[in-house]
C-alpha positions as CSV (number, residue, x, y, z in Angstrom):
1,X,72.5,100.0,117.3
2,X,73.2,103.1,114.4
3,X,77.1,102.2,115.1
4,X,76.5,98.6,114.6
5,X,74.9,99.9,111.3
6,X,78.0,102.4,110.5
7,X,80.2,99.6,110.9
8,X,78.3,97.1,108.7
9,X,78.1,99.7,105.9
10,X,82.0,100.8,106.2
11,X,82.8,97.1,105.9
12,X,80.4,97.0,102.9
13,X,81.7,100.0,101.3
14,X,85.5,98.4,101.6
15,X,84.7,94.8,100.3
16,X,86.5,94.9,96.8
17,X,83.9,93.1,94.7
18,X,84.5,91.4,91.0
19,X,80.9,90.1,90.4
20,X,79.7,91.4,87.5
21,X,76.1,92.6,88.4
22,X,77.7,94.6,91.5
23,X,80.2,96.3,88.8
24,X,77.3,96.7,86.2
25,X,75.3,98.1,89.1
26,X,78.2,100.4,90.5
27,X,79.1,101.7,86.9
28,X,75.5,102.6,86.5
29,X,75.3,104.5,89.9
30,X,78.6,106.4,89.0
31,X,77.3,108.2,86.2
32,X,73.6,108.7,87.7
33,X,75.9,110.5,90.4
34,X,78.3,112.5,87.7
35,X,75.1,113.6,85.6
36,X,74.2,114.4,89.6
37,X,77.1,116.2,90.3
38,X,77.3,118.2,87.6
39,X,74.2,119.9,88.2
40,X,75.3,120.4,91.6
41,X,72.3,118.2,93.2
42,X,75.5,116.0,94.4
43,X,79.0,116.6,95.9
44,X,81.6,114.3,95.0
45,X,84.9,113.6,97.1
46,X,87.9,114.4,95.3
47,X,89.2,111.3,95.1
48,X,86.6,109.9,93.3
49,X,86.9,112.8,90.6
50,X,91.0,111.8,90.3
51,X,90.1,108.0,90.3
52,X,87.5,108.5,87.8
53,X,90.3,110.8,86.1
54,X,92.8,108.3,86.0
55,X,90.6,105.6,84.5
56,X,89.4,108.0,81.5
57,X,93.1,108.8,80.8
58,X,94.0,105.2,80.9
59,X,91.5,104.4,78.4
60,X,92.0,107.1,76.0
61,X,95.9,107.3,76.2
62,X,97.9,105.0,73.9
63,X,100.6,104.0,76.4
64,X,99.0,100.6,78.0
65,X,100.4,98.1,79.9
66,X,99.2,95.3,77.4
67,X,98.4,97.2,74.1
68,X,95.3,96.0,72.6
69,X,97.2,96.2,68.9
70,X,99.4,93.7,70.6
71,X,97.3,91.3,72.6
72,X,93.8,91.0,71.3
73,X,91.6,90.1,74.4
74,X,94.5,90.0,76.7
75,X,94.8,93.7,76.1
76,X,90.8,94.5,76.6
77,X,91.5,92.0,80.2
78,X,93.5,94.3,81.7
79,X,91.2,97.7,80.7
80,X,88.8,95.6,82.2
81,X,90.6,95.0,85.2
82,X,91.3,99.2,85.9
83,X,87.9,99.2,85.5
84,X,87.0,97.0,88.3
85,X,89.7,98.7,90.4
86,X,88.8,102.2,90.2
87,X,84.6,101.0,90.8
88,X,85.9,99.7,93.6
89,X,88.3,102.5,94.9
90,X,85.3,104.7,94.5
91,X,82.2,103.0,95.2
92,X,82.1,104.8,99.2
93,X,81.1,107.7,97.0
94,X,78.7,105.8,95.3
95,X,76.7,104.1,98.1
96,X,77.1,107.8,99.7
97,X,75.4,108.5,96.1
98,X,72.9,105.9,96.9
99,X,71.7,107.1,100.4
100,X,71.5,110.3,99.1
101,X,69.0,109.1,96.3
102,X,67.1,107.3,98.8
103,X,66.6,109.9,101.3
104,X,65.6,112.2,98.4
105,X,62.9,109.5,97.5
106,X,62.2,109.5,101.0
107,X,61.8,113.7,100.9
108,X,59.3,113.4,97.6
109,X,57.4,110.7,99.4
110,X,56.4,113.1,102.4
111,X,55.8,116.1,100.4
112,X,53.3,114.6,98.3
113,X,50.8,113.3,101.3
């Protein structure tokens, strides 16, 4: 029965998603876990710091593959769309993030009664 559940979450955690509440959601739960992280409450894998790395650099750099200057909205589309791709790449990390919070929850819960 937990397999059947390790399966169900691994196929969850791969499911590349472009709704817009799941992204909000997901880019709120990424930087709940950075601020997380930092204080060393949270370890995150590697490839989530380089992903998250990648996007920041993309952003701020000046090289784009449609210029903003150039394209108006087209430009901001395809920010948008590294965006979405790098939520996605890392969002095992953050429903690892999410357990994490809940069996915390789960922690205060008991040492309160």
């Amino acid at each position: 029965m937990e397999e059947h559940n390790n399966n169900q979450n691994n196929n969850q955690e791969k499911k590349f998603s472009i709704n817009p509440l799941v992204l909000l959601r997901d880019l709120k739960d990424f930087v709940a876990m950075l601020f997380a992280a930092i204080r060393g409450k949270f370890k995150v894998q590697l490839s989530s710091i380089c992903w998250a790395l990648i996007g920041v650099f993309y952003f701020v750099l000046p090289l784009d593959f449609l210029p903003e200057a150039f394209f108006s909205f087209l430009g901001l589309g395809d920010d948008l769309l590294v965006l979405v791709y790098i939520l996605n790449q890392i969002r095992p990390d953050i429903e690892r993030y999410r357990q994490f919070r809940l069996e915390q929850k789960g922690e205060n819960n008991e040492k309160n009664i």
